[in-house]
C-alpha positions as a Markdown table, in Angstrom:
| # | Residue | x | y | z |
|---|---|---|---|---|
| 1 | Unk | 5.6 | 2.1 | 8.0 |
| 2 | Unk | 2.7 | 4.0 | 6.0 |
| 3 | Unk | 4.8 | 3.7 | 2.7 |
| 4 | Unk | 5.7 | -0.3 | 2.7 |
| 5 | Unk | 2.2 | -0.4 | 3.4 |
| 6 | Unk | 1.2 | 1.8 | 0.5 |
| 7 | Unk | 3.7 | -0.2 | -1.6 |
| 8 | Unk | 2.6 | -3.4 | -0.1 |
| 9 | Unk | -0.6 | -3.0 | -1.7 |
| 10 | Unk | 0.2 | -1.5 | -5.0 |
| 11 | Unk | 1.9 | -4.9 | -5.6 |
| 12 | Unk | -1.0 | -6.8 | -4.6 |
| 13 | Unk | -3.2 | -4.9 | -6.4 |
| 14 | Unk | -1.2 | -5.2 | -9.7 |
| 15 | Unk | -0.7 | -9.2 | -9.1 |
| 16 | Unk | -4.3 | -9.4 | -9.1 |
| 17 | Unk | -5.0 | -7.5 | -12.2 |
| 18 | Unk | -6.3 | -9.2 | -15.0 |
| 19 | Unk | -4.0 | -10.6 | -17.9 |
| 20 | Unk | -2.9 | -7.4 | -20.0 |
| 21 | Unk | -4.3 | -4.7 | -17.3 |
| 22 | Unk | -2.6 | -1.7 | -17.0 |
| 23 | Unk | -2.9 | 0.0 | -13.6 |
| 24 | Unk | -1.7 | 3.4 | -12.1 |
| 25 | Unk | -1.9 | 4.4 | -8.6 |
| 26 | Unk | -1.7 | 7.8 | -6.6 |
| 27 | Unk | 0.7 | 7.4 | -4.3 |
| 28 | Unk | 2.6 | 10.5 | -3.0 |
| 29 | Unk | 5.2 | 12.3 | -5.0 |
| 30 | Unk | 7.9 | 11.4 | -2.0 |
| 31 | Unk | 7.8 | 8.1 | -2.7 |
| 32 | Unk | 9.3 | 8.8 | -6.2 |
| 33 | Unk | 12.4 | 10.5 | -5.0 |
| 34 | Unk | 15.7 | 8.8 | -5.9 |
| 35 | Unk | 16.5 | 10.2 | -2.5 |
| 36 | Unk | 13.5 | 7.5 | -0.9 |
| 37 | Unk | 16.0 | 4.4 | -0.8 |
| 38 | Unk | 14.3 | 2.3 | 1.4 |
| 39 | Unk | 11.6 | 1.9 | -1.3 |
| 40 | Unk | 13.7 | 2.1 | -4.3 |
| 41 | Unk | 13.9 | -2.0 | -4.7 |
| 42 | Unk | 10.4 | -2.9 | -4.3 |
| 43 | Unk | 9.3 | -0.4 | -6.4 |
| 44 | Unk | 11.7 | -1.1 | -9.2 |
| 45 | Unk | 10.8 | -4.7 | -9.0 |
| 46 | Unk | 7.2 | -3.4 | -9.6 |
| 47 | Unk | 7.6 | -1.4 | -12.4 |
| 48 | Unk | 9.8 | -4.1 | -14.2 |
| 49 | Unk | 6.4 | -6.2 | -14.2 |
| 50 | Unk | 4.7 | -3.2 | -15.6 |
| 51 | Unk | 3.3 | -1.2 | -12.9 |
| 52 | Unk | 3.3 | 2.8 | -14.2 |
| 53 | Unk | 4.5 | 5.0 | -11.6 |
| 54 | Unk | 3.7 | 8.8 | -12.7 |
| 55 | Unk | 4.5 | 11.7 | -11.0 |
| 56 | Unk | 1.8 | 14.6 | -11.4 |
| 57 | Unk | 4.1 | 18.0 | -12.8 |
| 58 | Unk | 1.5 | 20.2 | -11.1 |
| 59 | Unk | 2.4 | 19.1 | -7.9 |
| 60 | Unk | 6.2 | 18.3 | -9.1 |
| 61 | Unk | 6.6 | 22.4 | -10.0 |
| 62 | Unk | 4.6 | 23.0 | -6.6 |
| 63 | Unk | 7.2 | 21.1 | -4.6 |
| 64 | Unk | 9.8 | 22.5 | -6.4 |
| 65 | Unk | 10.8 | 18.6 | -7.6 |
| 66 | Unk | 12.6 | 17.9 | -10.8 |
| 67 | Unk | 12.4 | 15.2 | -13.3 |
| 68 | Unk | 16.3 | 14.4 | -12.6 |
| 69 | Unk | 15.2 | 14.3 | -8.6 |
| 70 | Unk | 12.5 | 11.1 | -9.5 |
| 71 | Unk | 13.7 | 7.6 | -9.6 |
| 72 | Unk | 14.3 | 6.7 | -13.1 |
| 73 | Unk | 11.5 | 4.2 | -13.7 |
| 74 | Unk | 9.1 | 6.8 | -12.7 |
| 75 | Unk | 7.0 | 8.9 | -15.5 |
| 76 | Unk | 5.4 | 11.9 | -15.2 |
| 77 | Unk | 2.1 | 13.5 | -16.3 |
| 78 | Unk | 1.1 | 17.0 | -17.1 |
| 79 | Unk | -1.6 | 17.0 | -14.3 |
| 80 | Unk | -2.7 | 13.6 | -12.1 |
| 81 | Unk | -6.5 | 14.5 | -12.2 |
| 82 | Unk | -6.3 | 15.7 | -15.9 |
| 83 | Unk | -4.7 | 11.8 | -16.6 |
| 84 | Unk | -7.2 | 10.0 | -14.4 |
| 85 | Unk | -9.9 | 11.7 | -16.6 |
| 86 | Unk | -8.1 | 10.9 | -20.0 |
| 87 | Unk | -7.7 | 7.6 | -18.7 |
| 88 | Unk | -11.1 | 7.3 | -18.1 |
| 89 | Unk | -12.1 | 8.4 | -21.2 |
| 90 | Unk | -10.0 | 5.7 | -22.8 |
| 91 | Unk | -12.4 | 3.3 | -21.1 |
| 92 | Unk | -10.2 | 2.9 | -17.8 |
| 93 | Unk | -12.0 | 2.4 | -14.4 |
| 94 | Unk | -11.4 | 4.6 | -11.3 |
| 95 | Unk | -11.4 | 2.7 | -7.9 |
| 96 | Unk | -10.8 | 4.7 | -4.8 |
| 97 | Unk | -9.4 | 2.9 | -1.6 |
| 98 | Unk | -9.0 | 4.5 | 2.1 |
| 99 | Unk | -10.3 | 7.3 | 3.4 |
């Protein structure tokens, strides 16, 4: 339930970005595993329209999770807080949601 909710919102979220907005979200590295079919669809539809999912290799190597283990529109990133800061130096805006 928590993760079509998750999804549910990335998607509105990237519908109502502006024209040529790129946007990332922090979602958990579970719901990037080939092995997560329920989600695989969606998702896929998602990044099609050019949603970015990246996977963070920090917590990839802490999990013991392999590139070949992610679904194969996902990216990954050297560190997910060392990204969010790059990306904010590129000019991007951070917006928290939840608790």
């Amino acid at each position: 339930m928590a993760t079509s909710v998750v999804v549910d919102a990335v998607r509105r979220s990237a519908r109502a970005a502006p024209q040529g907005a790129r946007t990332r979200y922090r979602i958990g590295l579970g719901l990037l595993l080939a092995s997560n079919g329920a989600m695989h669809e969606r998702m896929q539809g998602m990044a099609r329209s050019g949603v970015t999912f990246a996977a963070c290799e920090n917590t990839m190597k802490r999990m013991k999770v392999t590139k070949e283990q992610l679904m194969p529109f996902a990216t990954t990133v050297d560190s997910g807080v060392a990204e969010v800061v790059r990306k904010q130096e590129a000019g991007w805006s951070y917006i928290r949601s939840g608790s």
